[in-house]
C-alpha beads as a LAMMPS data file, in Angstrom:
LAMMPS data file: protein, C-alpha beads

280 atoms
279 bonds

1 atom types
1 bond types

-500.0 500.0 xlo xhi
-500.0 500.0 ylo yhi
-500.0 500.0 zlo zhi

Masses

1 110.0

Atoms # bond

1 1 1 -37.868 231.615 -328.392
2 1 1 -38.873 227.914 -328.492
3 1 1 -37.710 226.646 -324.554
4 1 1 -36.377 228.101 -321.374
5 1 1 -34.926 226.561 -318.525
6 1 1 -34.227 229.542 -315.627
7 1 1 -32.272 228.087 -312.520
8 1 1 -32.695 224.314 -312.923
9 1 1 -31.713 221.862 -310.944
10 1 1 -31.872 218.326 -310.095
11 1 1 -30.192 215.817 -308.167
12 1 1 -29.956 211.395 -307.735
13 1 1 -28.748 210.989 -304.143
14 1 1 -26.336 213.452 -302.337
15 1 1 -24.675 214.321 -305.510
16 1 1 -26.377 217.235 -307.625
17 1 1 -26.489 216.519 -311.558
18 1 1 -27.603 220.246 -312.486
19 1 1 -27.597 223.056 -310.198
20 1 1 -29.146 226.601 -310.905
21 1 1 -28.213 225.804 -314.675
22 1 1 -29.823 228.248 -317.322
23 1 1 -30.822 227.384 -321.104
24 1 1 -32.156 228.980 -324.125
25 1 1 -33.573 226.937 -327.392
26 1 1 -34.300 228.896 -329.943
27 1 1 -36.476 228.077 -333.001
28 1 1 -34.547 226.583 -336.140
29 1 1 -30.872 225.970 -334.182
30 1 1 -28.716 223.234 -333.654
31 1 1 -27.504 222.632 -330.394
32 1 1 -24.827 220.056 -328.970
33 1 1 -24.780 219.021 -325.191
34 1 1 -21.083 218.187 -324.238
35 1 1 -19.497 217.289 -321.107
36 1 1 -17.755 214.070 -318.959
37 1 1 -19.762 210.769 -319.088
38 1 1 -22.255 210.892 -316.145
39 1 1 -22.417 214.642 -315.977
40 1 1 -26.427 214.916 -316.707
41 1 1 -26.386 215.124 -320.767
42 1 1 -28.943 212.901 -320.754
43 1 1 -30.958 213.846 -317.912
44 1 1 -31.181 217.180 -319.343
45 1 1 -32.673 216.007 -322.814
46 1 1 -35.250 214.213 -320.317
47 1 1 -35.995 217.473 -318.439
48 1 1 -36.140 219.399 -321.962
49 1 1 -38.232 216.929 -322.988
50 1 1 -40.725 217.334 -320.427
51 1 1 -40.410 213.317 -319.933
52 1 1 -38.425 214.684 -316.268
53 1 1 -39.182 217.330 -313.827
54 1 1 -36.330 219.243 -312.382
55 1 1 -36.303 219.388 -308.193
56 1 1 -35.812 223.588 -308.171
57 1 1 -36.419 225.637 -311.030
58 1 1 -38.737 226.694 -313.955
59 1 1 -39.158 225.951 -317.576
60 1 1 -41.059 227.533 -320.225
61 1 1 -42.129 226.332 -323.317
62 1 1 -43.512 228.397 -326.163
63 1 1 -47.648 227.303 -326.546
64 1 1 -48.286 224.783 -329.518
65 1 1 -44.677 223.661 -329.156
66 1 1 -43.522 219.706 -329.435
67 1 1 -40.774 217.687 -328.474
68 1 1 -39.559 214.417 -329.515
69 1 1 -36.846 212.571 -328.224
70 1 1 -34.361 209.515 -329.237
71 1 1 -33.290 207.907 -325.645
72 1 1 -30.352 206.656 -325.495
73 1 1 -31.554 203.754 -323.541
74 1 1 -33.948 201.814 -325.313
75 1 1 -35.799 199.891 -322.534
76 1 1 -36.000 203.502 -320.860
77 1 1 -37.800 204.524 -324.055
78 1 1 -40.114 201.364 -324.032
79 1 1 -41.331 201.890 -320.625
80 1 1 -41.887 205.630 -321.890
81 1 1 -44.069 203.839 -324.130
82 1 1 -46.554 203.030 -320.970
83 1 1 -45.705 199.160 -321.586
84 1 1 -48.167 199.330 -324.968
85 1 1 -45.692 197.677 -326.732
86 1 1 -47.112 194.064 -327.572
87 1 1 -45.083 191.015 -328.867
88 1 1 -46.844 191.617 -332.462
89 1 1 -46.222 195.125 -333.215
90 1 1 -44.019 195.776 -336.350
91 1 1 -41.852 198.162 -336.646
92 1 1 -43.698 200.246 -339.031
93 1 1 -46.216 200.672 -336.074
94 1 1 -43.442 201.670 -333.352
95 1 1 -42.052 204.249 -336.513
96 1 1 -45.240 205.482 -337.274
97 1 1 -46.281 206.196 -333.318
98 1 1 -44.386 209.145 -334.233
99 1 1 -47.237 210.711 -335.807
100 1 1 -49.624 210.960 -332.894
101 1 1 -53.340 211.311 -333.895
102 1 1 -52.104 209.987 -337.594
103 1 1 -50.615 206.997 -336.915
104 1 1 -53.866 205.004 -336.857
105 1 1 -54.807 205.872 -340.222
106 1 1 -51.310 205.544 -341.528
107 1 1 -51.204 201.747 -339.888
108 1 1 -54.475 200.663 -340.926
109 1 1 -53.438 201.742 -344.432
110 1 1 -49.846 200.061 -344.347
111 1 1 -51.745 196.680 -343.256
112 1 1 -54.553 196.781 -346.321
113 1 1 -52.109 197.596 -348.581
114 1 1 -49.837 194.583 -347.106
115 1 1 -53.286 192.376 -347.393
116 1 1 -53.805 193.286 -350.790
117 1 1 -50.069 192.227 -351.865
118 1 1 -50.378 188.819 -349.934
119 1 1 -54.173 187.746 -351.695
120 1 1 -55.664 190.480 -353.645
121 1 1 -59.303 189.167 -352.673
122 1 1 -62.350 191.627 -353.410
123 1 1 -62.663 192.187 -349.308
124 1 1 -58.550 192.963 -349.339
125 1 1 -59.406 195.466 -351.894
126 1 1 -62.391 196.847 -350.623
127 1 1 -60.677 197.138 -347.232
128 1 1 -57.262 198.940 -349.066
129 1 1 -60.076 201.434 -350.715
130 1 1 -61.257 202.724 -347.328
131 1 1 -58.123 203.008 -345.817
132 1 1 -56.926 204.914 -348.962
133 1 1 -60.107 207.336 -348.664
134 1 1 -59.429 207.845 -344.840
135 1 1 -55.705 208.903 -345.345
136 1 1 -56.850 211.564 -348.176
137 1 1 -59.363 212.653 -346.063
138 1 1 -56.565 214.230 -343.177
139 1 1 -54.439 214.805 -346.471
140 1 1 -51.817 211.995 -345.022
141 1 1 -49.651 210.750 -348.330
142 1 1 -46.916 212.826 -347.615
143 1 1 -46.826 211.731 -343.931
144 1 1 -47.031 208.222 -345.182
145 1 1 -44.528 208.325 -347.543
146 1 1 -42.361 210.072 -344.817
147 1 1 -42.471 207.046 -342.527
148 1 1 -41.844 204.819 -345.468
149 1 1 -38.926 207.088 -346.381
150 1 1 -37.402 207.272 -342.872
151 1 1 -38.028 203.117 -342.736
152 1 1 -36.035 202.411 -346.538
153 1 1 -33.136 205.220 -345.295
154 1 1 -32.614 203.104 -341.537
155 1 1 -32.756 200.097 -343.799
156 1 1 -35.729 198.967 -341.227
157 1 1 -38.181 196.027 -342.026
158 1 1 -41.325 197.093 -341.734
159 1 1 -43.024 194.366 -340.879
160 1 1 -40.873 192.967 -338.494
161 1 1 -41.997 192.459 -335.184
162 1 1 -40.108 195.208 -333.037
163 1 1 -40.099 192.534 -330.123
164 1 1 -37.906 190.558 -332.099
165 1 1 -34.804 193.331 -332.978
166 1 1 -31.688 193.938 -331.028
167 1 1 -30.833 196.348 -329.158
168 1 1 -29.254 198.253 -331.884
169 1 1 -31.916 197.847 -334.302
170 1 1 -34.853 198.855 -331.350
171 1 1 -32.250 202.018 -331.703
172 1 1 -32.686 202.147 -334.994
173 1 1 -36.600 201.997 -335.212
174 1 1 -36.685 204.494 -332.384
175 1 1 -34.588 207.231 -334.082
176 1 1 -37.320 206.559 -336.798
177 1 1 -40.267 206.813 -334.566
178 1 1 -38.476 210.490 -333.585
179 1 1 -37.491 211.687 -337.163
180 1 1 -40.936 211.009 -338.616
181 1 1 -42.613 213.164 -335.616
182 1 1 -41.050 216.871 -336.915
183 1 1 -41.513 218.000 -333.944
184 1 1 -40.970 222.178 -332.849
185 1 1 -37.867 220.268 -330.696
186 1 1 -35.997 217.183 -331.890
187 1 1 -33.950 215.729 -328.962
188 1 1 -31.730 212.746 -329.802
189 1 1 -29.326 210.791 -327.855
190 1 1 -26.529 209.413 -329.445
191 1 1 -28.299 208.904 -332.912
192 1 1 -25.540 207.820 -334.633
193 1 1 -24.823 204.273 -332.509
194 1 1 -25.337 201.816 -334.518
195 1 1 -25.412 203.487 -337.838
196 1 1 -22.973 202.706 -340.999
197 1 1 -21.499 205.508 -342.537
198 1 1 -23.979 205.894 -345.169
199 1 1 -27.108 206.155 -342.511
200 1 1 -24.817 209.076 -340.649
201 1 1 -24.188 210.673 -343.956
202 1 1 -27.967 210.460 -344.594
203 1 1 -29.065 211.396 -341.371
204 1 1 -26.659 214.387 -341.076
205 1 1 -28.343 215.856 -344.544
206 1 1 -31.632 214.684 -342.407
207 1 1 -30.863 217.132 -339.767
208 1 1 -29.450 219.940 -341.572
209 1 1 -32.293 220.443 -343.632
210 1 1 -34.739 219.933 -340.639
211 1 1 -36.615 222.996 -340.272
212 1 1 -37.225 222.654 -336.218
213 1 1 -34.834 222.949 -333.281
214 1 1 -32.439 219.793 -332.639
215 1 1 -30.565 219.309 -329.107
216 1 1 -28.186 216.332 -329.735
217 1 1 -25.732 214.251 -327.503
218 1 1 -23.320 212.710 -329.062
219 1 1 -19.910 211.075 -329.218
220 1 1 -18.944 211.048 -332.282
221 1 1 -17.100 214.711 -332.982
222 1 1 -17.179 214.354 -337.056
223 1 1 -21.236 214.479 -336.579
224 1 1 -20.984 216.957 -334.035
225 1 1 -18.620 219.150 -336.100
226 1 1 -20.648 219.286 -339.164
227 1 1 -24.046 219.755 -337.409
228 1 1 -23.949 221.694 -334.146
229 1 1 -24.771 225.937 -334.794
230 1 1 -24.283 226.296 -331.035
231 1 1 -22.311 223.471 -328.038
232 1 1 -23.542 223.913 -324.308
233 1 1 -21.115 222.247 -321.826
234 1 1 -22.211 220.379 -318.721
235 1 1 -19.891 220.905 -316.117
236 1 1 -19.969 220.254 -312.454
237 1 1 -23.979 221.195 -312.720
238 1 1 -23.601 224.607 -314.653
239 1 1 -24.330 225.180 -317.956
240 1 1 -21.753 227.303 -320.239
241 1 1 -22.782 228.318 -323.983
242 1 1 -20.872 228.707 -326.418
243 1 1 -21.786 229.891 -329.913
244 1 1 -20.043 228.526 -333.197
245 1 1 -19.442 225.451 -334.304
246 1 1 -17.342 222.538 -332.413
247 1 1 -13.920 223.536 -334.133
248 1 1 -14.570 227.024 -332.795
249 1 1 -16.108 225.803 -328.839
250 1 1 -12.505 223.811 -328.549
251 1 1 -10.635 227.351 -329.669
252 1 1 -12.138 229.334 -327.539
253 1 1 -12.087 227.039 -324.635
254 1 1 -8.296 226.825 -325.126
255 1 1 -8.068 230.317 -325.149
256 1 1 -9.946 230.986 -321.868
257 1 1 -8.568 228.103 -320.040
258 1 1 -4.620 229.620 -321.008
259 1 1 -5.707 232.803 -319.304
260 1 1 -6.837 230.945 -316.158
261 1 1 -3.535 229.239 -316.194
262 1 1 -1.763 232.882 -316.266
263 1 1 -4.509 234.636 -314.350
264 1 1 -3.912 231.522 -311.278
265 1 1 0.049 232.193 -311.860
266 1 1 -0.386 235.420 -311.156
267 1 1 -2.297 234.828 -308.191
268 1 1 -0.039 232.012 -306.971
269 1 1 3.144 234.453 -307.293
270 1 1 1.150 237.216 -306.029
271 1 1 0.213 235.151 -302.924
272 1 1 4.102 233.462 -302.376
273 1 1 4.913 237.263 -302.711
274 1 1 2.608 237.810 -299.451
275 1 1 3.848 235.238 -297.625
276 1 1 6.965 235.976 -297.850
277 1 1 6.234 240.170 -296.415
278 1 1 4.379 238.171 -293.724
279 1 1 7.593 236.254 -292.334
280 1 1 9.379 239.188 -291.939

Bonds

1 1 1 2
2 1 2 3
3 1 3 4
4 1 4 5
5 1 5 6
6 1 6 7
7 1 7 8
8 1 8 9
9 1 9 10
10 1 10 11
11 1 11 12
12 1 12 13
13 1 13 14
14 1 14 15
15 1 15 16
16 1 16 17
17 1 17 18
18 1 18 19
19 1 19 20
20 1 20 21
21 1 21 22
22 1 22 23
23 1 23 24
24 1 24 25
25 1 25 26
26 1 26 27
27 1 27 28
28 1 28 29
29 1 29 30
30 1 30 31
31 1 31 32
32 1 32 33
33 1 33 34
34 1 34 35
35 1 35 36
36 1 36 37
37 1 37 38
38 1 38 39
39 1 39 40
40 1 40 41
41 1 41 42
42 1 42 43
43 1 43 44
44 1 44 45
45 1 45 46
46 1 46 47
47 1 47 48
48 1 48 49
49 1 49 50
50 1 50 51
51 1 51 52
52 1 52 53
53 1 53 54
54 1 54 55
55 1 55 56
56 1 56 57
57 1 57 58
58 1 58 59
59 1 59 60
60 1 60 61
61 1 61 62
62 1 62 63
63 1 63 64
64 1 64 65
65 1 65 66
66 1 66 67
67 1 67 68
68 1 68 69
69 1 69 70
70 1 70 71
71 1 71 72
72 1 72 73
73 1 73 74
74 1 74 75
75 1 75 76
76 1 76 77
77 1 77 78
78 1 78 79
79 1 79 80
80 1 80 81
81 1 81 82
82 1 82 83
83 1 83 84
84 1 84 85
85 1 85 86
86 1 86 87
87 1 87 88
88 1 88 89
89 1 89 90
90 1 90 91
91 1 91 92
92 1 92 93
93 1 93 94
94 1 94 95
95 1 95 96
96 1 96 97
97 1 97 98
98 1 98 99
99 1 99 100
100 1 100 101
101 1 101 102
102 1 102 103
103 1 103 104
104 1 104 105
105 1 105 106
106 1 106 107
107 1 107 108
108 1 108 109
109 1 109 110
110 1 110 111
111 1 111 112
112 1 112 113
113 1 113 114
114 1 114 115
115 1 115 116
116 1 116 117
117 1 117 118
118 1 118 119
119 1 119 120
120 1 120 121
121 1 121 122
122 1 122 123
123 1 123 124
124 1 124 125
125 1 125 126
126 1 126 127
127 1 127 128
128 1 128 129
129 1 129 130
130 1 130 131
131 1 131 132
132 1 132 133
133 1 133 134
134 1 134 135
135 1 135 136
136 1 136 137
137 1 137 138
138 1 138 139
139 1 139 140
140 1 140 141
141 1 141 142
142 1 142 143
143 1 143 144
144 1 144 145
145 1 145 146
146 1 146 147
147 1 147 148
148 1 148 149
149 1 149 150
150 1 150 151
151 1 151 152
152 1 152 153
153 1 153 154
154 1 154 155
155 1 155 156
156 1 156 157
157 1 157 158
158 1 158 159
159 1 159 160
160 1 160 161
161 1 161 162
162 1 162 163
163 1 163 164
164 1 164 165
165 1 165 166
166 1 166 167
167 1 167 168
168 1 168 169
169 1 169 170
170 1 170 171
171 1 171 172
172 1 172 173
173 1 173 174
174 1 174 175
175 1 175 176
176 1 176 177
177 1 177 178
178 1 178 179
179 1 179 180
180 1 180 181
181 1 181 182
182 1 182 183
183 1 183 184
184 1 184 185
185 1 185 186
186 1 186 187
187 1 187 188
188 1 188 189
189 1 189 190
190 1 190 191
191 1 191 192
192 1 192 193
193 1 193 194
194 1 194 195
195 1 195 196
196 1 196 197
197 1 197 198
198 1 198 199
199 1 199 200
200 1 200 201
201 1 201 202
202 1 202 203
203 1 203 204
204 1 204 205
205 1 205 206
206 1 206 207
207 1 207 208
208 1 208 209
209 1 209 210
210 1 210 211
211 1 211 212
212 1 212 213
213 1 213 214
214 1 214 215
215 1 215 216
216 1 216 217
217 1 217 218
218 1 218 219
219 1 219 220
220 1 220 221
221 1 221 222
222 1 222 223
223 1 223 224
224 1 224 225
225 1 225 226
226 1 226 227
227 1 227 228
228 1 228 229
229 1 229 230
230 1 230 231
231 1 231 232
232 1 232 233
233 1 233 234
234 1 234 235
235 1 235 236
236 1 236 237
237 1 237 238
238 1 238 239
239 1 239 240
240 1 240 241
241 1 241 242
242 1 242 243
243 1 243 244
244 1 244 245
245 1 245 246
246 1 246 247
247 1 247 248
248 1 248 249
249 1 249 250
250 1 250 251
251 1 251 252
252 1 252 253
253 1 253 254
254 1 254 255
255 1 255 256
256 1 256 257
257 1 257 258
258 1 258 259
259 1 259 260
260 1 260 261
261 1 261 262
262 1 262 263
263 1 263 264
264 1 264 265
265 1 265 266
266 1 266 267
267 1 267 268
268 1 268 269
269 1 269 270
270 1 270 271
271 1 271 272
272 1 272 273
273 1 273 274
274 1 274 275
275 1 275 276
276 1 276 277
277 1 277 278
278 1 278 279
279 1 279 280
């Protein structure tokens, strides 16, 4: 068990978003939040997160564990950020934040080995042989070739300012910052606006060989169908699971929603039936 939520629930105003709602996450599954547009999808991610606390309720998380989310609102995600985003930083530095207590020595490689392309001077190189010698030392090549992986497959510049992106490429760089984390819990948020078909394609392989637990909101039912293990529905602040994939949530949803409709004609008959004994 990676993440519990027992009797949640939260609420903006009068109107309650969840209400006594119950989840599971287990370790290594794929899970799709679902429901009507302003239903709490993404305040749940939030609370899961642990970037939200719920009014009523508790939530457990399993010791060590990690979460990383995609927002789907990228100023929300900036402010996240504490405001330490400065006009200068690249995007290679908001990607690489990902790594926590890495991404310093990662950086401060990236820029010598940036200096040494630009003027290969004997401090540029002196500087480049440090930084290589600090990232051996915490074993970090494969974490830097991650984020320089993650950066060439969003078709991000590096060294472009992040201040300077739109809103769609901020989007970009922050699904980055959350794919290069690995965390025990990947939350995203509509990952795939934005994207061009070949990204999706490349970030649904992404996912499905990601050995952690992903929670995903999204739109877009193709990406849903081929990724989601398990959809939870959001619906008037409960919580309803329902294992399979998307194909087989909308089957068995049919099927339970056609024995309402006979169960409430029953009921409906049953109750005309009454009515009618009570005139006599």
């Amino acid at each position: 068990m990676l993440l519990t939520l027992d009797g949640i629930s939260i609420s903006f105003g009068r109107d309650p978003l969840l209400q006594g709602a119950s989840l599971q996450i287990e370790e290594g599954e794929r899970v799709a939040i679902i429901g009507r547009n302003g239903t709490g999808k993404s305040t749940l991610l939030k609370i899961l997160s642990g970037d939200l606390q719920p009014d009523a309720g508790s939530i457990w998380r399993a010791p060590g564990s990690e979460a990383a989310r995609l927002a789907q609102d990228t100023a929300f995600a900036e402010k996240a950020e504490g405001g330490r985003q400065k006009a200068a930083t690249t995007v290679f530095e908001v990607v690489a934040g990902g790594l926590g207590a890495l991404q310093e020595t990662v950086v401060t490689y990236h820029h010598a080995a940036h200096a040494v392309a630009e003027d290969p001077s004997e401090r540029n190189l002196e500087r480049l042989g440090r930084a290589q010698h600090e990232l051996e030392e915490v074993d970090g090549w494969s974490v830097e070739q991650r984020v320089e992986l993650v950066l060439t497959r969003l078709e991000l510049d590096a060294d472009a300012t992040f201040a300077s992106l739109s809103g769609g490429w901020r989007r970009r760089a922050l699904l980055g910052r959350a794919l290069v984390a690995q965390p025990a819990l990947l939350l995203l948020d509509e990952p795939t606006n934005h994207l061009d078909v070949e990204t999706i394609e490349w970030l649904e392989k992404f996912l499905l060989d990601y050995a952690g637990a992903i929670v995903i909101v999204t739109h877009d039912r193709a990406f849903l169908q081929k990724l989601a293990t398990r959809i939870v529905e959001v619906d008037r602040g409960r919580l309803t699971s329902w294992p399979g994939d998307y194909r087989t949530f909308l089957e068995k949803r049919a099927a339970l929603l056609e024995n309402e409709s006979i169960a409430n004609a029953k009921f409906d008959k049953l109750l005309a039936q009454e009515e009618v004994w009570l005139r006599r």
